[in-house]
MMTF fields as JSON, N, C-alpha, C and O atoms, coordinates in Angstrom:
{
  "mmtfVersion": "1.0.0",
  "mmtfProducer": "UNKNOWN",
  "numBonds": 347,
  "numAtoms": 348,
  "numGroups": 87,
  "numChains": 1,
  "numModels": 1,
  "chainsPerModel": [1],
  "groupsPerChain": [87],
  "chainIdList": ["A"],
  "bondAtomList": [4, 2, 8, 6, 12, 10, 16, 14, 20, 18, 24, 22, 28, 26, 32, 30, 36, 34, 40, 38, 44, 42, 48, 46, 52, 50, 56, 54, 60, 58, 64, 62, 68, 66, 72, 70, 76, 74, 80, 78, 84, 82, 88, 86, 92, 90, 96, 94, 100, 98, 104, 102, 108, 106, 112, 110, 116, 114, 120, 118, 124, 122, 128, 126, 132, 130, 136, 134, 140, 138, 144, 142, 148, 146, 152, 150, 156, 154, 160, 158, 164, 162, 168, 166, 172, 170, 176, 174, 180, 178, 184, 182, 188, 186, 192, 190, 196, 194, 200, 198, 204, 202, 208, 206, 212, 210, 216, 214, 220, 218, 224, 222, 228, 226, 232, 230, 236, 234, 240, 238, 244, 242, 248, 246, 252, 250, 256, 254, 260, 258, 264, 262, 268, 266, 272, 270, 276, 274, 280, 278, 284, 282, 288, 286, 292, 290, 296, 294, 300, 298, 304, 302, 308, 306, 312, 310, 316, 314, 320, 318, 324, 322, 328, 326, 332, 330, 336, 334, 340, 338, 344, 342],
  "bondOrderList": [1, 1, 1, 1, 1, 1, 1, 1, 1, 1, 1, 1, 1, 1, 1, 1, 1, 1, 1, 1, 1, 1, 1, 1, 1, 1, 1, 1, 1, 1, 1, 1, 1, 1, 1, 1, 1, 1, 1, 1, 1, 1, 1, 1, 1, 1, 1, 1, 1, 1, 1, 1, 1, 1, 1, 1, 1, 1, 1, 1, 1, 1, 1, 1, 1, 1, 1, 1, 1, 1, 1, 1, 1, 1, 1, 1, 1, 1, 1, 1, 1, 1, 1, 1, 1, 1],
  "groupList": [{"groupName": "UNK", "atomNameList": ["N", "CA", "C", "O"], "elementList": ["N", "C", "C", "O"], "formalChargeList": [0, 0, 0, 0], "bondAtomList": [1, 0, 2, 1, 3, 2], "bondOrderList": [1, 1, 2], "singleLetterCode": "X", "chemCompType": "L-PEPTIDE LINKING"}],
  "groupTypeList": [0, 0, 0, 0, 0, 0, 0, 0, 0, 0, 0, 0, 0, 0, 0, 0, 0, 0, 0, 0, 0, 0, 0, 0, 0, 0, 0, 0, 0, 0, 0, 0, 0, 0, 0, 0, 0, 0, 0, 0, 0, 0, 0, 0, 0, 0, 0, 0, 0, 0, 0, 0, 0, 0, 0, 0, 0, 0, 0, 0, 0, 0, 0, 0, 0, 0, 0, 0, 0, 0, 0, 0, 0, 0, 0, 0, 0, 0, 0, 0, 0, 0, 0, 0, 0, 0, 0],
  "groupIdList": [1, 2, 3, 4, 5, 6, 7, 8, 9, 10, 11, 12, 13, 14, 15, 16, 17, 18, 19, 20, 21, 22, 23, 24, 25, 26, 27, 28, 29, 30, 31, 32, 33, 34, 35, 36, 37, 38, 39, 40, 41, 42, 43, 44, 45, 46, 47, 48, 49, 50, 51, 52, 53, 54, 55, 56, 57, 58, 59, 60, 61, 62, 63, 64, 65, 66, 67, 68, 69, 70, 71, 72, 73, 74, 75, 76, 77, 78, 79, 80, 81, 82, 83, 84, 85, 86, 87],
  "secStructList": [7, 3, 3, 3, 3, 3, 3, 7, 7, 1, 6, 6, 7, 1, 1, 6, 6, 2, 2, 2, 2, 2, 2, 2, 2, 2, 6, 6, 1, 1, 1, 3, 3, 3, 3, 3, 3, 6, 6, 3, 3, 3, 3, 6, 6, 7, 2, 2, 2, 2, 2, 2, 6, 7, 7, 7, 6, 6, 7, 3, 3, 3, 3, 3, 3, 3, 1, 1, 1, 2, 2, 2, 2, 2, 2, 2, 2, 2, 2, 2, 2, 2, 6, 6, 6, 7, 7],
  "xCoordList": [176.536, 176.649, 177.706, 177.805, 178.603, 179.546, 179.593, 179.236, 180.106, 179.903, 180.434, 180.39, 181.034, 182.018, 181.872, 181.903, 181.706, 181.087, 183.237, 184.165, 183.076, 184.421, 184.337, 183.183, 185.046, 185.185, 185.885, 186.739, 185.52, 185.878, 187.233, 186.875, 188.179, 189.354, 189.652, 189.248, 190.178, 190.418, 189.668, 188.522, 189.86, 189.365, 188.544, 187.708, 188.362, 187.084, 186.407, 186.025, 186.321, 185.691, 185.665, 186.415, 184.615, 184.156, 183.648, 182.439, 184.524, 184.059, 184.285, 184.365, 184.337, 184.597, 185.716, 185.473, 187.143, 188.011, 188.044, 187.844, 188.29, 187.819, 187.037, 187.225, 185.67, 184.581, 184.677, 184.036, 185.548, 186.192, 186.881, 186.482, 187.59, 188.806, 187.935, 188.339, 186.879, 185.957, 185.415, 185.6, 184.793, 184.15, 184.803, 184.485, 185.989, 187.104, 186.839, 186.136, 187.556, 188.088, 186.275, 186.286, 185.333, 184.33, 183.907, 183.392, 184.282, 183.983, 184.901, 184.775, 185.884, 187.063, 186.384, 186.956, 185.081, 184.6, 183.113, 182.319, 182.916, 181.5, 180.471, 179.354, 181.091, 179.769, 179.071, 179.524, 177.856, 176.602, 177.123, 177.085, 177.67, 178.308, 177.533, 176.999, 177.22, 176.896, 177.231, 177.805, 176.789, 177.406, 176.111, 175.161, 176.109, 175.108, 175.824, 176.926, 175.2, 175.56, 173.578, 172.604, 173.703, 172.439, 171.231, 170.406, 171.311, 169.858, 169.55, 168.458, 170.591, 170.748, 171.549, 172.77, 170.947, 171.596, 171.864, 170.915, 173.285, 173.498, 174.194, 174.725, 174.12, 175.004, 176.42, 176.799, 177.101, 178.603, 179.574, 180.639, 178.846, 179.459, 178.859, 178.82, 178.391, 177.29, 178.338, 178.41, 178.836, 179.097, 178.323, 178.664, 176.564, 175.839, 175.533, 175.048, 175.712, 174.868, 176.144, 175.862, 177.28, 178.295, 178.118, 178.149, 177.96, 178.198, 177.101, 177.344, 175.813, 174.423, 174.419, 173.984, 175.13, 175.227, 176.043, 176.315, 176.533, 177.277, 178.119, 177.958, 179.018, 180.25, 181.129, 181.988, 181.21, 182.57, 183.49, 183.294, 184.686, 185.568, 185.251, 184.972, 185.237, 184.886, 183.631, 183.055, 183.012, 181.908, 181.992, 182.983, 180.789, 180.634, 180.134, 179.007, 180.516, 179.886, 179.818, 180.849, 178.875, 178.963, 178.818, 178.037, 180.065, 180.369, 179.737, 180.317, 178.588, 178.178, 178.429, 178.478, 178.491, 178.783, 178.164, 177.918, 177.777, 177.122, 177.192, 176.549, 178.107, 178.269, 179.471, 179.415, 180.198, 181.113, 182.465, 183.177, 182.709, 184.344, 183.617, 183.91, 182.609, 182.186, 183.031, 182.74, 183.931, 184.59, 186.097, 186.773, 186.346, 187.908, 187.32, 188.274, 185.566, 185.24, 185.554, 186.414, 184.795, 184.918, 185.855, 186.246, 187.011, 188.42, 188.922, 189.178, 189.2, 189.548, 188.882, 189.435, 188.109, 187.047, 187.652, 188.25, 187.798, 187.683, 189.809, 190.106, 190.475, 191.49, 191.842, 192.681, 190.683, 191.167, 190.41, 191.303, 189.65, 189.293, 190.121, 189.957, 190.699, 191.748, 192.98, 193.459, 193.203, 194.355, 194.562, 195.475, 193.104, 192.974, 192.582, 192.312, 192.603, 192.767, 193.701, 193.432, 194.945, 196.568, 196.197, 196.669, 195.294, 195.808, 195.892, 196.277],
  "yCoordList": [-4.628, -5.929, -5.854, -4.851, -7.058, -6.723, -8.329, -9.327, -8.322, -9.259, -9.264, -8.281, -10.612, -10.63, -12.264, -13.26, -12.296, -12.96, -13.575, -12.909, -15.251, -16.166, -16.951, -17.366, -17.415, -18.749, -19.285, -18.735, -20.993, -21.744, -22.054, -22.646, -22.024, -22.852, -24.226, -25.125, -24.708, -26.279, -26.822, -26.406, -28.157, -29.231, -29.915, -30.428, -30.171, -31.049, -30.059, -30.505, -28.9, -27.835, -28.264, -29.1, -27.544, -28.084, -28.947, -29.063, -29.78, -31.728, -31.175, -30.057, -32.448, -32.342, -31.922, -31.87, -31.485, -31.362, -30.034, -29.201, -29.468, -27.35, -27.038, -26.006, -27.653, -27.428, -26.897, -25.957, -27.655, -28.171, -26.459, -25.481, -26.528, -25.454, -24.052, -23.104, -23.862, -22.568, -22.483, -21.569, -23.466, -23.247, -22.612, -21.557, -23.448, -23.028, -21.491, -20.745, -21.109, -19.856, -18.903, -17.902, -19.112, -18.552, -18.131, -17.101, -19.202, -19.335, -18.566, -18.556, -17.89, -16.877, -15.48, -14.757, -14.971, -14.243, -13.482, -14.35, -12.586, -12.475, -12.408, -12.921, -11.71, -11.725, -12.807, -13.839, -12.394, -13.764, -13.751, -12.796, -14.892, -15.642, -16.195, -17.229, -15.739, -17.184, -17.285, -16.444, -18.301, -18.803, -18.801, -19.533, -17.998, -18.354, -19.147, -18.822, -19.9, -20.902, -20.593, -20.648, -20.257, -20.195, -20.1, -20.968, -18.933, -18.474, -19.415, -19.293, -20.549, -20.902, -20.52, -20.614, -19.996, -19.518, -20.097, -20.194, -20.568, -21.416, -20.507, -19.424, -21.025, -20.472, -20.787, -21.768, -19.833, -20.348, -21.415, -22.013, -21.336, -21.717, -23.374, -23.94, -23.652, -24.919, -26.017, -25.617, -27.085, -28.518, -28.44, -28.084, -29.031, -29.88, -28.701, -29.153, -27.059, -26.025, -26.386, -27.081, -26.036, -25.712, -27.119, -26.804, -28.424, -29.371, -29.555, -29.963, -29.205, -29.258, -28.721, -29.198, -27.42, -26.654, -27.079, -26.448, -28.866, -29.004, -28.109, -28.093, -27.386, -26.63, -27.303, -27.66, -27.596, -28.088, -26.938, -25.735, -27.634, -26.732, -25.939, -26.601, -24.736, -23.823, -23.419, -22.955, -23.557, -22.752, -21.88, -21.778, -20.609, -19.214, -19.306, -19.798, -19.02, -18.91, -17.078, -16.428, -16.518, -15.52, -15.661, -16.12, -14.977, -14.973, -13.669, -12.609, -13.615, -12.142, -12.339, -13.47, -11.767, -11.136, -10.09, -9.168, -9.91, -9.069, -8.966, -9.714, -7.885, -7.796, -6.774, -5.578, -7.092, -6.295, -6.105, -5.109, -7.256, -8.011, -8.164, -9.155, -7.277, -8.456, -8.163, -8.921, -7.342, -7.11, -7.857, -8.499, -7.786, -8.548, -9.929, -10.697, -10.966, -11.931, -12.221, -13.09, -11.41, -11.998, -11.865, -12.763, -10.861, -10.636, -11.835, -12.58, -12.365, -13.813, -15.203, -16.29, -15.073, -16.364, -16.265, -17.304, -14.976, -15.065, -15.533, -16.048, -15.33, -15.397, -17.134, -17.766, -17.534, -18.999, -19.482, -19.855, -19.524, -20.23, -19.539, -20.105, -18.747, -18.207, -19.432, -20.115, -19.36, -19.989, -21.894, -22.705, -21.962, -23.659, -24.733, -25.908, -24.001, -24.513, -25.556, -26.735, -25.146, -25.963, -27.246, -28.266, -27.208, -28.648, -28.861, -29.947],
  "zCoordList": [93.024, 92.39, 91.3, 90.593, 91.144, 90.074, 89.425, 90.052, 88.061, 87.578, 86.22, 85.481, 85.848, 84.747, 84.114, 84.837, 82.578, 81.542, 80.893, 80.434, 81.271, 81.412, 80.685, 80.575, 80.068, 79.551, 80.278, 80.973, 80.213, 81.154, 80.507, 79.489, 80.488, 79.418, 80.141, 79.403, 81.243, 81.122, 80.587, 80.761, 79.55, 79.007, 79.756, 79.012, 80.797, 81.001, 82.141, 83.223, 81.835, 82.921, 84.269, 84.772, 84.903, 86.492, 86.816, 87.013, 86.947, 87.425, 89.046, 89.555, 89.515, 90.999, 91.522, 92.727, 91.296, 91.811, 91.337, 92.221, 89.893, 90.232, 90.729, 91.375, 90.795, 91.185, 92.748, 93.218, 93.376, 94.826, 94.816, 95.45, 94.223, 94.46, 94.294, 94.967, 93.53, 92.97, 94.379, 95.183, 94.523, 96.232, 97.152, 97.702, 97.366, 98.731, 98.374, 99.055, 97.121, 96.837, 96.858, 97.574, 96.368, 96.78, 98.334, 98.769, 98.907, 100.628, 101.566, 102.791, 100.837, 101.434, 101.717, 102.532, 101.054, 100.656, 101.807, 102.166, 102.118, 102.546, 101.349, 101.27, 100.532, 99.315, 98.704, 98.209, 98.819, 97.774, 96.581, 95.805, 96.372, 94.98, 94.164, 94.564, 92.835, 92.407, 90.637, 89.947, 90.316, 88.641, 87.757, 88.035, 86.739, 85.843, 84.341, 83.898, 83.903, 82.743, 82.346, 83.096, 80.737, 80.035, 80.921, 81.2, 81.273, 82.483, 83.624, 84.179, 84.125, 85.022, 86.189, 86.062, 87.594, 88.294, 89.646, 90.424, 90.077, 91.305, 92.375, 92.134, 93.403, 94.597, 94.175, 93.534, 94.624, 93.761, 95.154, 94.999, 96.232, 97.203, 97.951, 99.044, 96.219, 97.232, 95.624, 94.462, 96.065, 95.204, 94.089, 92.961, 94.733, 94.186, 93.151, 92.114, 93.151, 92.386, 91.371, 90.394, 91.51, 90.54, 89.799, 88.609, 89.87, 89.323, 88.253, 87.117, 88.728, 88.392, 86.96, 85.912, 87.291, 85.927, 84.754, 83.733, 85.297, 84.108, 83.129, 81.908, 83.812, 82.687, 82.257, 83.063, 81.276, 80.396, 80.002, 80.177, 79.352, 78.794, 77.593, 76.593, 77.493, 76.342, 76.419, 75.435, 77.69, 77.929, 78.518, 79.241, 78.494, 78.805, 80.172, 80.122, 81.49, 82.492, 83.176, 83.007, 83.744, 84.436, 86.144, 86.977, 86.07, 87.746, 88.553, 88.318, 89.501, 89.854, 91.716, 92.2, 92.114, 93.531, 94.117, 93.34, 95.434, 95.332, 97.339, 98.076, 97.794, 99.03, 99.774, 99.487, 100.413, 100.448, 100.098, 100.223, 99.626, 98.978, 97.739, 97.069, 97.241, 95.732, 94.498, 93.573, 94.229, 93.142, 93.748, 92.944, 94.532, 94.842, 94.731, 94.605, 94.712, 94.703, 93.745, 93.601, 92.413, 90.94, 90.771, 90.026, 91.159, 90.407, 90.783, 89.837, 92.142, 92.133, 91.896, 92.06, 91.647, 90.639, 89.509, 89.228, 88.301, 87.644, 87.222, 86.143, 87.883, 88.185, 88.043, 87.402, 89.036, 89.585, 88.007, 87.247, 87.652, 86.325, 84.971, 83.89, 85.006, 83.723, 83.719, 82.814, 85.008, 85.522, 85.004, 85.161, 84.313, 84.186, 85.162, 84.911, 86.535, 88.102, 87.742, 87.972, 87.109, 87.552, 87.18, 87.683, 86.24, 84.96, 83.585, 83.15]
}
Protein backbone atom coordinates (compact mmCIF):
# COMPACT_ATOMS: atom_id res chain seq x y z
CA UNK A 1 0.00 0.00 0.00
CA UNK A 2 1.45 3.43 -0.71
CA UNK A 3 0.18 6.69 0.03
CA UNK A 4 0.87 10.42 0.07
CA UNK A 5 -0.75 13.46 2.23
CA UNK A 6 -1.56 16.81 -0.86
CA UNK A 7 -2.80 19.84 -0.84
CA UNK A 8 -5.26 20.59 -3.17
CA UNK A 9 -3.89 24.05 -4.75
CA UNK A 10 -6.53 25.13 -7.53
CA UNK A 11 -8.97 27.66 -6.16
CA UNK A 12 -12.14 26.11 -6.36
CA UNK A 13 -10.73 22.41 -5.81
CA UNK A 14 -12.61 19.28 -7.16
CA UNK A 15 -15.85 20.47 -8.67
CA UNK A 16 -16.92 18.51 -11.57
CA UNK A 17 -14.51 19.05 -14.25
CA UNK A 18 -10.97 17.99 -12.02
CA UNK A 19 -12.98 15.81 -10.40
CA UNK A 20 -13.60 14.38 -14.13
CA UNK A 21 -9.92 14.47 -15.02
CA UNK A 22 -8.73 12.67 -11.27
CA UNK A 23 -11.02 9.85 -12.34
CA UNK A 24 -9.88 9.37 -16.01
CA UNK A 25 -6.32 9.53 -14.62
CA UNK A 26 -7.24 7.11 -11.60
CA UNK A 27 -8.99 4.62 -14.11
CA UNK A 28 -5.55 4.23 -16.17
CA UNK A 29 -4.53 2.24 -13.23
CA UNK A 30 -5.19 -1.49 -11.85
CA UNK A 31 -4.72 -0.41 -8.30
CA UNK A 32 -7.69 0.24 -5.58
CA UNK A 33 -7.64 4.01 -5.42
CA UNK A 34 -9.02 5.96 -3.13
CA UNK A 35 -9.16 9.72 -1.42
CA UNK A 36 -9.34 10.38 2.17
CA UNK A 37 -10.43 14.12 3.24
CA UNK A 38 -10.86 14.19 7.41
CA UNK A 39 -11.42 10.33 8.04
CA UNK A 40 -13.53 10.21 5.10
CA UNK A 41 -12.74 7.57 2.70
CA UNK A 42 -14.00 7.33 -1.12
CA UNK A 43 -13.22 5.22 -4.12
CA UNK A 44 -11.01 7.46 -6.05
CA UNK A 45 -12.50 6.14 -9.29
CA UNK A 46 -16.26 6.75 -8.63
CA UNK A 47 -17.74 10.92 -9.50
CA UNK A 48 -20.33 10.80 -6.89
CA UNK A 49 -17.28 9.61 -4.01
CA UNK A 50 -14.76 12.39 -5.11
CA UNK A 51 -17.50 15.11 -5.19
CA UNK A 52 -19.18 13.92 -1.90
CA UNK A 53 -16.05 14.69 -0.15
CA UNK A 54 -16.43 18.18 -0.99
CA UNK A 55 -12.58 19.37 -1.52
CA UNK A 56 -11.98 22.85 -2.01
CA UNK A 57 -8.91 24.71 -2.70
CA UNK A 58 -6.31 24.61 0.17
CA UNK A 59 -7.40 21.51 1.49
CA UNK A 60 -5.42 18.44 2.72
CA UNK A 61 -6.45 15.31 0.89
CA UNK A 62 -4.65 11.73 1.13
CA UNK A 63 -4.26 9.77 -1.90
CA UNK A 64 -3.63 5.76 -1.02
CA UNK A 65 -3.38 2.91 -3.62
CA UNK A 66 -3.01 -0.23 -3.10
CA UNK A 67 -2.26 -2.97 -6.02
CA UNK A 68 0.13 -3.40 -8.57
CA UNK A 69 0.80 0.07 -10.31
CA UNK A 70 0.08 1.58 -6.76
CA UNK A 71 3.07 3.86 -6.38
CA UNK A 72 3.25 4.98 -10.21
CA UNK A 73 -0.88 5.57 -9.13
CA UNK A 74 -0.20 8.12 -6.43
CA UNK A 75 2.89 9.45 -8.18
CA UNK A 76 0.50 10.42 -10.95
CA UNK A 77 -2.55 11.62 -8.87
CA UNK A 78 -0.43 13.37 -6.99
CA UNK A 79 1.19 14.97 -10.11
CA UNK A 80 -2.25 15.69 -11.75
CA UNK A 81 -3.46 17.76 -8.60
CA UNK A 82 0.11 19.72 -8.07
CA UNK A 83 -0.38 20.61 -11.56
CA UNK A 84 -3.78 22.81 -10.66
CA UNK A 85 -5.52 20.38 -13.34
CA UNK A 86 -4.55 23.33 -16.02
CA UNK A 87 -6.52 26.20 -14.47
Amino acid sequence: MCMKDIEVKNQVGLHARPATFFIQKANEFKSSIWVEKEERRVNAKSLLGILSLGIVGGANIRIIADGSDEQLAVDSLVKLVESGFAE
